[in-house]
N, C-alpha and C positions, 0 to 999 in steps of 0.2 A: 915251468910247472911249479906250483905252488902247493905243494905235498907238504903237509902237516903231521904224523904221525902222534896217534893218541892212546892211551890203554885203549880205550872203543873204538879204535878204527882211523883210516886214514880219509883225508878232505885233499883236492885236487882234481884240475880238469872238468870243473863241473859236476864230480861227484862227491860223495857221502859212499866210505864204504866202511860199514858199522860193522858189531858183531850181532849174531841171531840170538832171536828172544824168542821166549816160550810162546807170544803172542804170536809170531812167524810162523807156525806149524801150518794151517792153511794156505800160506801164500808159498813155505815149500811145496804143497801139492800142488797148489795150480803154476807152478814152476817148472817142476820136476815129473809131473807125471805127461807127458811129452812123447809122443812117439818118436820125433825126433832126435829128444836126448836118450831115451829107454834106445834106442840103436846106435849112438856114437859112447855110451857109456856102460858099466857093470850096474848102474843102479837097480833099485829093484822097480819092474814093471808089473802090473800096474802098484804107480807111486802113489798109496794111499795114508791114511794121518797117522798109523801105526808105522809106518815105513816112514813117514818123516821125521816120529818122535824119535826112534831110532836112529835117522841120519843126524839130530841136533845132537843126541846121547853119545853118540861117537865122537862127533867129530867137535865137542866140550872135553870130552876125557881126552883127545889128543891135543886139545889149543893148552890143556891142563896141563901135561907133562912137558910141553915146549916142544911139540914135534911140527906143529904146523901154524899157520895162522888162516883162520878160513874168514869171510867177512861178502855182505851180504851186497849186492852192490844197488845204491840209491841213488837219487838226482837232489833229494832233500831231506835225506836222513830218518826215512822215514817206508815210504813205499819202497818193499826190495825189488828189484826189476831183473834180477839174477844173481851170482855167484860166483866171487873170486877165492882160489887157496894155495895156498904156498907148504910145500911140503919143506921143512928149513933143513932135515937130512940127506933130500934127493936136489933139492935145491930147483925143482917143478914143478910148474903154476900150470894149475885146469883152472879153468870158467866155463860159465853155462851164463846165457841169458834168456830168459821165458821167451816166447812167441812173439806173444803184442807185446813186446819190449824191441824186438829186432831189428837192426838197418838205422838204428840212431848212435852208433860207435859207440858201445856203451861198454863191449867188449875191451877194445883196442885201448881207450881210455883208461880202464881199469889196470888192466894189463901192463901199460905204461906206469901205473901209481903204483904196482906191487913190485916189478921189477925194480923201481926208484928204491925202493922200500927196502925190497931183500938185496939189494945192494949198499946200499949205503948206511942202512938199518942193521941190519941183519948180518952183513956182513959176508956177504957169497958173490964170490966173484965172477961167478956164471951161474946164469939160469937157464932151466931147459922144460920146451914144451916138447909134447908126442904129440902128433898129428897123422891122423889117416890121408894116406896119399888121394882120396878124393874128397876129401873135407874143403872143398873150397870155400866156407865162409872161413872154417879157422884158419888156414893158410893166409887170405886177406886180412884177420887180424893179425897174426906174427906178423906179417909183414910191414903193417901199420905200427909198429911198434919195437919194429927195429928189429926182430927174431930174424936170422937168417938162417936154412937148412944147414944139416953137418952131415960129415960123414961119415958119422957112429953107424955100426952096425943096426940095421930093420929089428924092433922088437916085436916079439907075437906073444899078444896076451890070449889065454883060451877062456873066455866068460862063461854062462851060462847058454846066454841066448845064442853067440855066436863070436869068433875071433875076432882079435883086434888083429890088424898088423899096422905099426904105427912108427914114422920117422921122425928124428929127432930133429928138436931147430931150436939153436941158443942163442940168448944174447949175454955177451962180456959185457962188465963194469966199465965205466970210463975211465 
């Protein structure tokens, strides 16, 4: 893997994963507002250009204080085609990838380049996703990516829309 880490983002695997611009508020909607992800996630549904300006206003004050790295994921640095982020305190990577993006590993890849990252980068010796036990695409990704189940205790998040109940599955540094 040929991971590169830059102030803007990391290169590897085929992709470009940048930081978001204020040019990206649109393509966060047609991203994010997903019936799909509005049900695997807390986001706000419907994900409209107020609700994205909001999601980049956050989640800039948190890449500001050092709490996270969020980064947009691309094939050419350019078109986002989803979303990689790294909480550096919980030491837990989510991703989303749009629709018409889907079934081209685009996930598992990324995933692969932020664990490199927050490992060897970052310096956390374990990463850890939460996954709903019938999330089988996400399941196929951790799995592609080296993530194997733990035996942490089941977490229940209570949303808006509806409960999470979500297991844990890490991957150790080499």
């Amino acid at each position: 893997m040929d991971e590169t880490p830059s102030p803007s983002g990391l290169h590897g695997n085929g992709l470009v994963l940048r930081e978001w611009a204020d040019d990206d508020l649109d393509v966060l909607v047609a991203l994010l507002d997903d019936p799909a992800v509005a049900n695997r996630t807390p986001l706000a549904s419907p994900f409209d250009r107020p609700a994205a300006r909001r999601y980049l206003d956050q989640a800039r004050g948190a890449i500001g204080k050092g709490e996270r790295v969020q980064l947009a994921i691309t094939t050419d640095g350019f078109e986002a085609k989803g979303e990689i982020r790294l909480d550096l305190s919980l030491g837990t990577i989510s991703y989303v990838v749009g629709a018409k993006h889907r079934g081209q590993r685009l996930a598992s890849r990324a995933l692969q380049l932020m664990t490199e990252y927050a490992h060897a980068r970052a310096g956390l010796p374990q990463t850890l996703l939460e996954i709903e036990p019938d999330n089988d695409p996400s399941i196929a990704v951790a799995r592609a990516a080296g993530y194997r189940p733990t035996d942490a205790p089941v977490t229940v998040v209570r949303g808006e829309r509806r409960t999470f109940t979500l297991f844990t599955w890490a991957h150790t540094a080499p």
